[in-house]
TIFI-938609 format. One record per residue (C-alpha): residue number from 1; residue in one letter; x, y, z. Coordinates in Angstrom, 3 decimals. Layout:
N
     n   res         xx         yy         zz
   NUM     A          X          Y          Z
...
END
This chain:
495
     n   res         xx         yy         zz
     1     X      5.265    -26.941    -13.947
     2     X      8.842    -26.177    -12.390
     3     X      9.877    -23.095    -13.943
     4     X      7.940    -20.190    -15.359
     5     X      9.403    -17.646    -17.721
     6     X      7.585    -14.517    -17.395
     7     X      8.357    -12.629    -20.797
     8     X      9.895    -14.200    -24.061
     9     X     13.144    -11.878    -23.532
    10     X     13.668    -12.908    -20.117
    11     X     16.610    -15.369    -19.813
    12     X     15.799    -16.456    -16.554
    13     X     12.827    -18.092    -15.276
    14     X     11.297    -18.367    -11.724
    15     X     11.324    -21.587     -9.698
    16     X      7.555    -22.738     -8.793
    17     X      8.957    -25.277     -6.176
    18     X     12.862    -26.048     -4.580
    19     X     14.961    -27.458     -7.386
    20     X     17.499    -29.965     -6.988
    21     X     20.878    -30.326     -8.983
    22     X     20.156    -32.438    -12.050
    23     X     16.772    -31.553    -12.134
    24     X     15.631    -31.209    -15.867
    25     X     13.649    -27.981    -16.166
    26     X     11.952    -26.482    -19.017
    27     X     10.217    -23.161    -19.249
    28     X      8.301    -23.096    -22.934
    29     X     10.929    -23.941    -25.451
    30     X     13.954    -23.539    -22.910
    31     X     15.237    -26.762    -21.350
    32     X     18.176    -27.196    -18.681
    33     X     19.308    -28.661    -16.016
    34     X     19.666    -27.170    -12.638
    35     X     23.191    -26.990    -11.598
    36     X     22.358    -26.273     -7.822
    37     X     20.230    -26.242     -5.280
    38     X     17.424    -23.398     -6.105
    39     X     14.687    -22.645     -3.567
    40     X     11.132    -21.463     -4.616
    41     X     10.576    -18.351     -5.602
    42     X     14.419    -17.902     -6.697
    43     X     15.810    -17.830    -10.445
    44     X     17.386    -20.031    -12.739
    45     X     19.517    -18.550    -15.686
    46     X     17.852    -20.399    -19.284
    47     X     20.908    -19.662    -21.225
    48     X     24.614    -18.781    -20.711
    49     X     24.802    -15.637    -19.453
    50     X     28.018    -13.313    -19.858
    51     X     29.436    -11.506    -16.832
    52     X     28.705     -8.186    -17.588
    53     X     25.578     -8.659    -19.541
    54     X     22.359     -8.198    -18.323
    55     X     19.911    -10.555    -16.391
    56     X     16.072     -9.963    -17.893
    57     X     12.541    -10.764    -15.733
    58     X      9.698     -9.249    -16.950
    59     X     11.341     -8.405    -19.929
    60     X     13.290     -5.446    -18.507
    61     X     16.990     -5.973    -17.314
    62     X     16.702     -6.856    -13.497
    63     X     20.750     -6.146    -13.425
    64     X     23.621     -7.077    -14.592
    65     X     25.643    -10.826    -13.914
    66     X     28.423    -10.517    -11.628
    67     X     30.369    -13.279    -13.351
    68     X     30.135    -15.995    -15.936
    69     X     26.671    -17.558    -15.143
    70     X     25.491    -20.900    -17.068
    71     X     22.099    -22.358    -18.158
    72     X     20.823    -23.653    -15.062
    73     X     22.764    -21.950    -12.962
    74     X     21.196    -20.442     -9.817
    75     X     20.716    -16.575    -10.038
    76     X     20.945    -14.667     -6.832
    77     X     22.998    -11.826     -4.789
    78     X     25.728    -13.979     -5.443
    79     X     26.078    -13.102     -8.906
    80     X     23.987    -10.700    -10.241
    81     X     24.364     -6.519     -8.991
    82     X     21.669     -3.985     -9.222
    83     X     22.759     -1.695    -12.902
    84     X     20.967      1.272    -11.415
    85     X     22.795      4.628    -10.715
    86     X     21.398      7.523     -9.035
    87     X     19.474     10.575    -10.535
    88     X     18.666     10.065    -14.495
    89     X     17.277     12.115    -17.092
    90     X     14.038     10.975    -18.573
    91     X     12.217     11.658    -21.716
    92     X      8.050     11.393    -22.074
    93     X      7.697      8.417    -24.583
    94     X      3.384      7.694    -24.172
    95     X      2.270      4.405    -24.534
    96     X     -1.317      4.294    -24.978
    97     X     -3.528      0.934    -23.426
    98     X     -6.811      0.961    -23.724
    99     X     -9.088      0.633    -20.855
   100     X    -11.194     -2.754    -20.985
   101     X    -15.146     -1.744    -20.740
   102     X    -16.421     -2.042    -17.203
   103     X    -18.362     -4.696    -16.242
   104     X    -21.202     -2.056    -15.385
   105     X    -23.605     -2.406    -12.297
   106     X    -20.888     -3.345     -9.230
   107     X    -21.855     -1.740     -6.030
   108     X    -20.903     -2.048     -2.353
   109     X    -23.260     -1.149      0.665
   110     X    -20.993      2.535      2.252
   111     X    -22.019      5.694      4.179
   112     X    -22.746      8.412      2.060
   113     X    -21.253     11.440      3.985
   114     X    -22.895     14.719      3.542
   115     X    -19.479     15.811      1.475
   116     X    -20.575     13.281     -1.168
   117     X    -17.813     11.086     -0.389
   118     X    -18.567      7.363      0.988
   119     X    -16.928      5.760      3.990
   120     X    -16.548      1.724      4.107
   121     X    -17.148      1.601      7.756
   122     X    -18.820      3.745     10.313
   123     X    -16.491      4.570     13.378
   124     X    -15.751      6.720     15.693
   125     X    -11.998      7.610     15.916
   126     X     -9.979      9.397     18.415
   127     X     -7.336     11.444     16.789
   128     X     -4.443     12.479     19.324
   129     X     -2.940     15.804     18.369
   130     X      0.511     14.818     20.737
   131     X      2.117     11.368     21.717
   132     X      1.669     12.462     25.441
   133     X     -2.015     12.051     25.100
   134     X     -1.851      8.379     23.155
   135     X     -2.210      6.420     26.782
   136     X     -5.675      9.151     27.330
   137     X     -6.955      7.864     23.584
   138     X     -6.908      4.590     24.399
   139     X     -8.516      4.522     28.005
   140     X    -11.108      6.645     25.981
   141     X    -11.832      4.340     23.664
   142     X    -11.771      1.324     25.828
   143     X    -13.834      2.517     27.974
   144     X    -16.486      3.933     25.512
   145     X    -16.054      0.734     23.487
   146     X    -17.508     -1.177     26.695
   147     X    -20.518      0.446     26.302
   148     X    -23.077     -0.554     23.841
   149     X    -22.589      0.923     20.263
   150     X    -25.928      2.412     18.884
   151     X    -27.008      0.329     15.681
   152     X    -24.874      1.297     12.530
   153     X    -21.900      2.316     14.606
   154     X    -18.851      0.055     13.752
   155     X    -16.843      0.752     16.782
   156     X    -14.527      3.120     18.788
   157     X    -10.830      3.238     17.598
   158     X     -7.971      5.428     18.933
   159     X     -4.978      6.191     16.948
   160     X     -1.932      7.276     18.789
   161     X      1.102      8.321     17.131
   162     X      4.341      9.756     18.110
   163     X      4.296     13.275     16.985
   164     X      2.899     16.773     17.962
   165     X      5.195     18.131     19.733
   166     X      9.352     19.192     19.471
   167     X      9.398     18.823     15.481
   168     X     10.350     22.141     13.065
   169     X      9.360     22.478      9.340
   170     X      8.239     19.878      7.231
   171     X      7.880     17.340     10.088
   172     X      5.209     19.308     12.100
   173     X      3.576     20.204      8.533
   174     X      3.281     16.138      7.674
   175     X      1.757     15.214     10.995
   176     X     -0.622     18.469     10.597
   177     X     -1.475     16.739      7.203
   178     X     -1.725     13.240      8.048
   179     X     -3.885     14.109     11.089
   180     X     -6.112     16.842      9.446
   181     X     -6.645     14.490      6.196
   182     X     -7.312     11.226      8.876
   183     X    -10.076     13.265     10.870
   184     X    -11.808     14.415      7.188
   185     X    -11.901     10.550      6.643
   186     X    -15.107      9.273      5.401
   187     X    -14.850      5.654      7.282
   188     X    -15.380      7.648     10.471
   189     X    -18.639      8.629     11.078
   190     X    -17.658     10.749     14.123
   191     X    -13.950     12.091     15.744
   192     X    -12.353     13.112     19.066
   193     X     -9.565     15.237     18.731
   194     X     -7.664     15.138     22.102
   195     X     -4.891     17.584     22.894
   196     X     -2.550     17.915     25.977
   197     X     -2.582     21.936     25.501
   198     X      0.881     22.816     25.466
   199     X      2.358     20.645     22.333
   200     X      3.222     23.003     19.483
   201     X      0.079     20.619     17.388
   202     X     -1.770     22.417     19.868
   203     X     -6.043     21.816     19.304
   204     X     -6.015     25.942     18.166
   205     X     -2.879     25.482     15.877
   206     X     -4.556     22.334     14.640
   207     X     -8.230     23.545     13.763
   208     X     -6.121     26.054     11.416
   209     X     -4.571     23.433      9.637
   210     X     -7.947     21.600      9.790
   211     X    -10.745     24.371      8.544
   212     X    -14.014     24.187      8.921
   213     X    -16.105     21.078     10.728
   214     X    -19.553     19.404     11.454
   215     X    -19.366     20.464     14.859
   216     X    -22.019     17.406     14.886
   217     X    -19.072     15.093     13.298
   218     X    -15.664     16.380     15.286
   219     X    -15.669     17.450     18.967
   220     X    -12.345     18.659     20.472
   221     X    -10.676     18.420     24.061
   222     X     -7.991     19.733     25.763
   223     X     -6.734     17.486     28.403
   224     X     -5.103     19.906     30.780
   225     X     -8.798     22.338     30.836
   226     X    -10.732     19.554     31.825
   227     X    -10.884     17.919     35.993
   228     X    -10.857     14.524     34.214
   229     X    -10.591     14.128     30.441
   230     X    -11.373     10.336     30.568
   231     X    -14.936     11.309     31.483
   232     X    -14.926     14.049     29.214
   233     X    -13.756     12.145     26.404
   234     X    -15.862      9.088     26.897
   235     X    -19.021     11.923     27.117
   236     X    -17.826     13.455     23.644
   237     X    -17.417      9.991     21.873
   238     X    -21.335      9.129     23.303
   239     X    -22.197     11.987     21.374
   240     X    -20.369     11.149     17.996
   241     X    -21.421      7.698     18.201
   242     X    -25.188      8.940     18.522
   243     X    -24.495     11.446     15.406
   244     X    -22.726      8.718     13.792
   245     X    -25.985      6.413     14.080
   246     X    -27.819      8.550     11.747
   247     X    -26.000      6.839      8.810
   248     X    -27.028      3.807      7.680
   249     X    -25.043      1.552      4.617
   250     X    -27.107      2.006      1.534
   251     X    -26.102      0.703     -2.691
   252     X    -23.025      2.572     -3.754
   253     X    -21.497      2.484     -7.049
   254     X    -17.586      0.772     -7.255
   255     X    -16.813      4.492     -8.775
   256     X    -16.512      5.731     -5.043
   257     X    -14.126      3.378     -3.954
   258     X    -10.426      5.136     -3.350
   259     X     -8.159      1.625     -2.878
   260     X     -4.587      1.764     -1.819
   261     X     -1.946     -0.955     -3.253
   262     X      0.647     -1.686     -0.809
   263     X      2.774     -4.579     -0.811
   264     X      5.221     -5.684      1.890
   265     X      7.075     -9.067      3.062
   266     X      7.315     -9.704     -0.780
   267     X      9.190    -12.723     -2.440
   268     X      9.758    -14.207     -5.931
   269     X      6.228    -14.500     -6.703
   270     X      4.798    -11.331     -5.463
   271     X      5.456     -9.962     -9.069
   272     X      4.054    -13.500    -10.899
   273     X      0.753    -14.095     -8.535
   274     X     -0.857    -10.942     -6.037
   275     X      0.772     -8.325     -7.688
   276     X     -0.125     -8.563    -11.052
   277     X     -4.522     -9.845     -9.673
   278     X     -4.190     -6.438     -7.697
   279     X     -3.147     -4.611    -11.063
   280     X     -6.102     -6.045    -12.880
   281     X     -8.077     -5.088    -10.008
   282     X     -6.613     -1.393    -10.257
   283     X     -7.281     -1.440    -13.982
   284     X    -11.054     -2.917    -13.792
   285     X    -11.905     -0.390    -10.680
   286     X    -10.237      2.836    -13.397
   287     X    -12.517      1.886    -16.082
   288     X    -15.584      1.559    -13.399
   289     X    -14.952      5.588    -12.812
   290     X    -12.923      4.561     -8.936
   291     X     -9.773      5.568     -7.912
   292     X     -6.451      3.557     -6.954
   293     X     -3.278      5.065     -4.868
   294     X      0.378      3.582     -4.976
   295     X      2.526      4.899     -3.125
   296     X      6.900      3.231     -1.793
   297     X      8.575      5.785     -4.029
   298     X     11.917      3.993     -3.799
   299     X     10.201      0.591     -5.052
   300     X      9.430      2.526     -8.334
   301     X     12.985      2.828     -8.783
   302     X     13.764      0.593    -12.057
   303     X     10.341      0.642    -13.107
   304     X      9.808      4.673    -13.132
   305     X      9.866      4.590    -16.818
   306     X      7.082      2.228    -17.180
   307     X      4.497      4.431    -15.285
   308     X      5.756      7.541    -16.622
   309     X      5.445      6.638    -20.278
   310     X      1.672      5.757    -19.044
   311     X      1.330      9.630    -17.767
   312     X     -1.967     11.099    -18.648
   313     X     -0.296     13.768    -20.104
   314     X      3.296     15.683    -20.244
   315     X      2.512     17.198    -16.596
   316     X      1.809     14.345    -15.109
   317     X      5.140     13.189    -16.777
   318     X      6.939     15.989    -14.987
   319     X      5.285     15.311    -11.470
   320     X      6.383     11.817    -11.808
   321     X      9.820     12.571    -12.696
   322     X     10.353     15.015     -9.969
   323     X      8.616     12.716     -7.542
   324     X     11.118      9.676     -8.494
   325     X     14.245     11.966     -7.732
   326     X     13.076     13.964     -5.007
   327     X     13.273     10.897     -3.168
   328     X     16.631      9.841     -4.893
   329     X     17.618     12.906     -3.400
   330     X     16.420     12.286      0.055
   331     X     18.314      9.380      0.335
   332     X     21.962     11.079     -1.079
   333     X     21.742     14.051      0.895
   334     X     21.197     11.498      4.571
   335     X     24.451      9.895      2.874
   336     X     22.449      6.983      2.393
   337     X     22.641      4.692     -0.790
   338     X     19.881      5.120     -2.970
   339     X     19.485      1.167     -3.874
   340     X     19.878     -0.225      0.025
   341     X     16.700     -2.369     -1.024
   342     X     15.481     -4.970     -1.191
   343     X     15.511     -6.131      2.603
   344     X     17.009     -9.581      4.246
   345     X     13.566    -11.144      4.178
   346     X     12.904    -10.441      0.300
   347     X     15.930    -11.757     -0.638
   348     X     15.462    -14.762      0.909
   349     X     12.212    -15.071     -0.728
   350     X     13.942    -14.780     -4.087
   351     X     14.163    -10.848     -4.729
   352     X     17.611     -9.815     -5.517
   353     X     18.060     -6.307     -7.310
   354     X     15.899     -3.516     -6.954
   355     X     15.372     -3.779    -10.163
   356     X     13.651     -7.110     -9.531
   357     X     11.127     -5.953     -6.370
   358     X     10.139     -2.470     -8.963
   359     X      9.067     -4.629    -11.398
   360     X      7.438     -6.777     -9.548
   361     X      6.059     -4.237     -7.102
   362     X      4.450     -1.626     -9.814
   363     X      2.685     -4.257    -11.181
   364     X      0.199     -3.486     -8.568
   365     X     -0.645     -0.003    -10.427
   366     X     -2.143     -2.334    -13.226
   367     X     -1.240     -2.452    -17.430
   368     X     -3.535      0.064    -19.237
   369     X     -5.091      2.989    -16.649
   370     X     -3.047      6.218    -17.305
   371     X     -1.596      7.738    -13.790
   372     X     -4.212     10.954    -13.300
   373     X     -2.373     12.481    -11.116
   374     X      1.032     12.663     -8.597
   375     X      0.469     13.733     -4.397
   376     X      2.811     14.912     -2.284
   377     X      2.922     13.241      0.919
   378     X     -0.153     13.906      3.355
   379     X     -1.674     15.202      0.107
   380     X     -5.275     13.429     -0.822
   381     X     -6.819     12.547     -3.788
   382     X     -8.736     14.750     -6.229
   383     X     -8.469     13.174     -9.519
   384     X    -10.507      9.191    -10.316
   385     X     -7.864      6.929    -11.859
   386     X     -4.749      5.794    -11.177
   387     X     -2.771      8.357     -8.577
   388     X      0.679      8.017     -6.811
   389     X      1.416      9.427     -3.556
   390     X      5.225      9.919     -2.635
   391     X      5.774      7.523      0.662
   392     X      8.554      5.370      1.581
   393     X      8.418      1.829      1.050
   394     X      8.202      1.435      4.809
   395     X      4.987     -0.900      5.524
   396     X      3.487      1.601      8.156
   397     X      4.161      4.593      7.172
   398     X      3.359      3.870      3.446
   399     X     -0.308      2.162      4.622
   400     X     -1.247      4.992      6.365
   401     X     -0.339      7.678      3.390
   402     X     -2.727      5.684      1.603
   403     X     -5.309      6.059      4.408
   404     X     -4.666     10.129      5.101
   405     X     -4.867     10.140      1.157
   406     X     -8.727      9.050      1.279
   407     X     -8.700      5.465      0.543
   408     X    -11.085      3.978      2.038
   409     X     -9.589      0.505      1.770
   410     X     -5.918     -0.783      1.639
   411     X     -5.244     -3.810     -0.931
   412     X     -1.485     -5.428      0.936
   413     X      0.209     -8.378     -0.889
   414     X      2.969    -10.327      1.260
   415     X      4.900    -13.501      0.503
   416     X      6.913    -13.563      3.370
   417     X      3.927    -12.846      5.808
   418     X      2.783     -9.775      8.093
   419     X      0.321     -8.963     10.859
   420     X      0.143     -5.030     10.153
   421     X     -2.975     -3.310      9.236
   422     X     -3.972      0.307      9.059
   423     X     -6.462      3.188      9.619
   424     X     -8.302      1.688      7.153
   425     X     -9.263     -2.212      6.271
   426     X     -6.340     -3.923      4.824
   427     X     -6.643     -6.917      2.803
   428     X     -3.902     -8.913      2.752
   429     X     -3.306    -11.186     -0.304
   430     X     -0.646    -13.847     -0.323
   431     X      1.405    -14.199     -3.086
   432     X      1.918    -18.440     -2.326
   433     X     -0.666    -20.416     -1.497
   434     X      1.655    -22.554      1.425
   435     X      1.679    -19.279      2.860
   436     X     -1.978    -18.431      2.748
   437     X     -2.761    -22.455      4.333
   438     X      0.189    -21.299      7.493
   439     X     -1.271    -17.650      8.199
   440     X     -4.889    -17.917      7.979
   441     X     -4.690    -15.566     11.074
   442     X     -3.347    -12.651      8.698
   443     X     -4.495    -13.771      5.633
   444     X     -7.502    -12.641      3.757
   445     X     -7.178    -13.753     -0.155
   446     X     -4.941    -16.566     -1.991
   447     X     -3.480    -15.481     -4.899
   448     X     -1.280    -18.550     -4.888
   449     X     -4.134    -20.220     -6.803
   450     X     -2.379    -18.943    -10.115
   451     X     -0.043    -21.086     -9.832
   452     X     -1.791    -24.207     -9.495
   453     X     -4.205    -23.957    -12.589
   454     X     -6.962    -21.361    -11.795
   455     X     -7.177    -18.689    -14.551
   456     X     -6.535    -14.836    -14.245
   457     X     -9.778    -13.767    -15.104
   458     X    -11.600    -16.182    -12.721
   459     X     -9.690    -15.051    -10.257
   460     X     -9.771    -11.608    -10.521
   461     X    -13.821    -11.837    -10.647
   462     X    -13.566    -13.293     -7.213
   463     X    -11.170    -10.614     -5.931
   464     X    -13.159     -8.133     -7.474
   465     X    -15.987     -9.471     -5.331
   466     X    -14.481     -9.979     -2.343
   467     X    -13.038     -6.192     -2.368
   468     X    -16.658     -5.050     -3.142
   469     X    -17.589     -7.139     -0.103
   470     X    -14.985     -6.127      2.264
   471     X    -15.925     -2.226      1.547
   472     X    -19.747     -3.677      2.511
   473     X    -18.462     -4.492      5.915
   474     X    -17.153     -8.114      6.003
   475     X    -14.209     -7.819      8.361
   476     X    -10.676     -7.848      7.388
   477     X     -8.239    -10.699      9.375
   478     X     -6.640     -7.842     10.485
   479     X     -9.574     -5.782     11.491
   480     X    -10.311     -8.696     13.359
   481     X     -6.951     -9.506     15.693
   482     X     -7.339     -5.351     16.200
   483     X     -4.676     -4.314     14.207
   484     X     -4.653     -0.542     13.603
   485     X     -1.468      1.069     13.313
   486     X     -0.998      5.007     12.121
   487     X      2.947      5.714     11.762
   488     X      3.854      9.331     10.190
   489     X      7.082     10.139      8.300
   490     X      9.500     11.837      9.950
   491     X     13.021     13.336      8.429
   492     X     14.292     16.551     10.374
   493     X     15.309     17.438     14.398
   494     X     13.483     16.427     17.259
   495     X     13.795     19.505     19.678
END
C-alpha cells in the first residue's frame, strides 16, 4: 500500500512511504503516476485538479489549488491556500450517531476522594501562588521527596509557574482559576500552597477564589511569616503525605475517568492513525458514562461545523459558536491573522492548510458522542460526555487546561515527536510507527500499527486497556523522565 484515500470524495490521497517520480500509485480505483518527489505523510492529487477549485481530504475541502495541479502531482504549500476567512455565520443542522453499547464491566484501580470524584494517582503537590516562590517549591519538594514516602503516596511534585503577581483583569482571574481548579485536583491526595506574601495572588486573596478546604488535604504558607519556609514547607508536606496515606487504590468504574485529547508535533498521519484510535477511544469511554475534554480552539477552525452539528442541543450549538469566534476574535483584535497555523514542523510532516490539521485534529473528539457541554478557560467539567474547553493550540498551555479542567489523564498524539507532559499523566501516542521505534524515551503507544495491517477495533481494545491501566498507576514515559510542566494563558499587561 502506497497511497491511501481517506473518503470517496477526496481527490487526493496520502503517501504511506516517500514516492519517487514515475512511481505508479493507486488508491482503490484511482491509478497515477507520481510526477515528483513526495515524502511520507504528504499528498498526491488523484485527478486533475483546476486552479481555483477545491482540494478534498476527509471528504471536506482542505483548500483551494493555487494553480493548475495534475494527477500525480505533489500537493503542498506550494500550491494549494487555506479557503477560510474570518468570522462566519453558522446555522444548527443536528446529525444524530448513535452511541455503540459499552462493553460493560471496565474498571481501573483510583482514589476515591471524599468529594466522590477519583484521582489516578496519589500525590502531594506544591502549588505556588507567585513565580518568586517557584525556586522555594522545588527545594520543598526535593527535599521532602528524599525522604521516604508512606505506602500509597505516589510522590512529591512542585509546580511553578510564572504568574501571581503584576497582571490586571482576566490574566490574574485565569491563574486564580487554573491554580484554584489544580489544588481541587483529585490525583493529589494532599497540597502546599506557598505564597511570598506580597504578590497581588496573595494566600488570603487566593483562599477567596479557592472556598472552602480539608484543612487535612491543603495546608498554606506564607514565605515571608515564616524564619525558614524550607523547613516549614517540608514539615507541612510530611503532614499531607501522612493524610494522603489514608487512601488506598480500590475497583473504579471507566465512568469516572475525565480524559483530555491533545495532540501536538502532528504530521500527515496524525488525522489517518492516533487521531482517529483516540476518537474511538473518546466515543467508547461516552457510552461507558466517562467524560472526554478537547480543547486548541484555533485547530477547530475548518472543522467547527462538524462538532457543532453534533451539539447536544441548540445551546450547546450557541456555546460552540461563540466559543469558535471568540477566539477568531482574539486573534484580529492582537492584529494577528486568524489562519497563521499550521507550524514549520507540521508542514513538513505533510499538513498544509488549516483546514487539513482541523480535520485531522477533531478527529480526536470521536464520530457519534454529542458535545455535552462548552468551558470557558480555567472552567472544569460538570457534564459526562464529550466537553470542549476554549485553550489555544499551544502544547503547554492547552495540556494543562485539560488538567485544571479535572482530567485526570491527558491522551497526546505527535508525529513529529515531543518530550512535554503535564500536571497530569500524558500518554503520548505516535501517529508513525518509525517514530514510535526512534523515541521510545517519549513514547507510550504505536498507533502506526494501522498502517501496517492491524485492524481498528483490535487496536482500540488494546488502547482501551492500556488507558485503563495507565489510570491504575503504570507510569507514563513522561512521568518517568519527570516531565511536569503547568504553563497558564496569558493575554493583557504585565505591570
Amino acid at each position: 500500500m502506497e497511497l491511501i484515500r481517506i473518503h470517496p470524495k477526496d481527490n487526493v490521497a496520502v503517501a504511506v512511504r516517500p514516492l519517487a517520480p514515475g512511481q505508479a500509485l493507486a488508491a482503490g480505483e484511482a491509478a497515477v503516476l507520481a510526477r515528483q518527489p513526495v515524502p511520507a505523510g504528504h499528498k498526491v492529487a488523484l485527478v486533475p485538479i483546476a486552479a481555483g477549485a477545491a482540494v478534498v481530504k476527509y471528504g471536506y475541502p482542505i483548500g483551494t489549488a493555487r494553480t493548475d495541479i495534475a494527477a500525480g502531482d505533489w500537493v503542498h504549500t506550494h500550491n494549494l491556500a487555506t479557503g477560510l476567512g474570518e468570522l462566519l455565520e453558522y446555522t444548527y443542522e443536528p446529525e444524530a450517531a448513535a452511541l455503540e453499547a459499552a462493553h460493560g464491566g471496565e474498571t481501573f484501580l483510583g482514589y476515591r476522594r471524599p468529594d466522590g470524584r477519583v484521582g489516578t494517582r496519589n500525590e502531594v503537590w506544591i502549588i505556588p501562588t507567585v513565580g518568586c516562590v517557584n525556586e522555594n517549591a522545588r527545594v520543598i519538594a526535593a527535599m521532602a521527596g528524599k525522604l521516604p514516602p508512606p505506602a500509597g503516596v505516589d510522590g512529591v511534585y512542585a509546580f511553578p509557574h510564572p504568574y501571581g503577581c503584576s497582571q490586571l483583569g482576566d490574566d490574574q482571574a485565569n491563574t486564580q482559576k487554573i491554580l484554584a481548579n489544580l489544588v481541587r485536583h483529585p490525583n493529589a491526595g494532599g497540597v502546599l500552597v506557598l505564597g511570598l506574601g506580597c504578590e497581588n495572588n496573595n494566600i488570603g486573596v487566593f483562599k477567596e477564589i479557592l472556598g472552602p478546604v480539608d484543612p487535612r488535604r491543603v495546608k498554606f504558607l506564607e514565605a515571608q511569616a515564616v524564619d525558614d519556609e524550607i523547613a516549614a514547607g517540608v514539615a507541612l508536606v510530611g503532614e499531607l503525605a501522612a493524610y494522603a496515606a489514608g487512601f488506598r487504590r480500590a475497583p473504579c468504574p471507566a465512568a469516572d475517568l475525565v480524559v483530555g485529547l491533545k495532540c501536538g508535533g502532528s504530521d500527515g498521519f496524525s488525522g489517518l492513525t492516533a487521531n482517529p484510535l483516540v476518537g474511538l477511544f473518546s466515543d467508547r469511554l461516552a457510552a461507558a458514562g466517562g467524560s472526554t475534554v478537547l480543547t486548541e480552539v484555533p485547530e477547530m477552525f475548518g472543522a467547527e461545523t462538524i462538532l457543532m452539528n453534533r451539539a447536544r442541543d441548540k445551546a450547546v450549538f450557541a456555546k460552540i459558536v461563540r466559543l469558535i469566534n471568540d477566539f477568531k476574535l482574539y486573534y484580529t483584535a492582537h492584529g494577528q491573522p486568524v489562519y497563521e497555523n499550521p507550524s514549520p514542523g507540521n508542514k513538513d510532516g505533510g499538513i498544509t492548510t488549516l483546514e487539513d490539521k482541523s480535520l485531522g485534529c477533531t478527529q480526536k473528539g470521536g464520530y457519534a458522542a454529542p458535545v455535552v457541554d462548552v468551558l470557558p478557560y480555567g472552567g472544569a467539567v460538570r457534564e459526562h460526555g464529550l466537553n470542549l474547553v476554549s485553550g489555544p493550540g499551544n502544547d503547554l498551555v492547552a495540556a494543562t487546561a485539560l488538567a485544571a479542567a479535572g482530567c485526570q489523564l491527558v491522551l497526546f498524539t505527535t508525529g513529529r515527536g515531543t518530550p512535554a507532559g503535564t500536571v497530569v499523566p500524558t500518554i503520548k501516542v505516535a501517529t508513525n510507527s518509525d517514530l514510535f521505534r526512534r523515541k521510545r524515551n517519549w513514547l507510550d503507544f504505536d498507533a502506526g500499527q494501522l498502517l501496517t495491517g492491524k485492524g481498528r477495533e483490535e487496536l482500540a481494545d488494546e488502547f482501551f486497556a492500556f488507558v485503563l491501566a495507565v489510570a491504575s498507576g503504570q507510569p507514563t514515559k513522561a512521568e518517568q523522565l519527570g516531565f511536569r510542566d503547568l504553563s497558564i494563558f496569558k493575554n493583557g499587561v504585565t505591570l
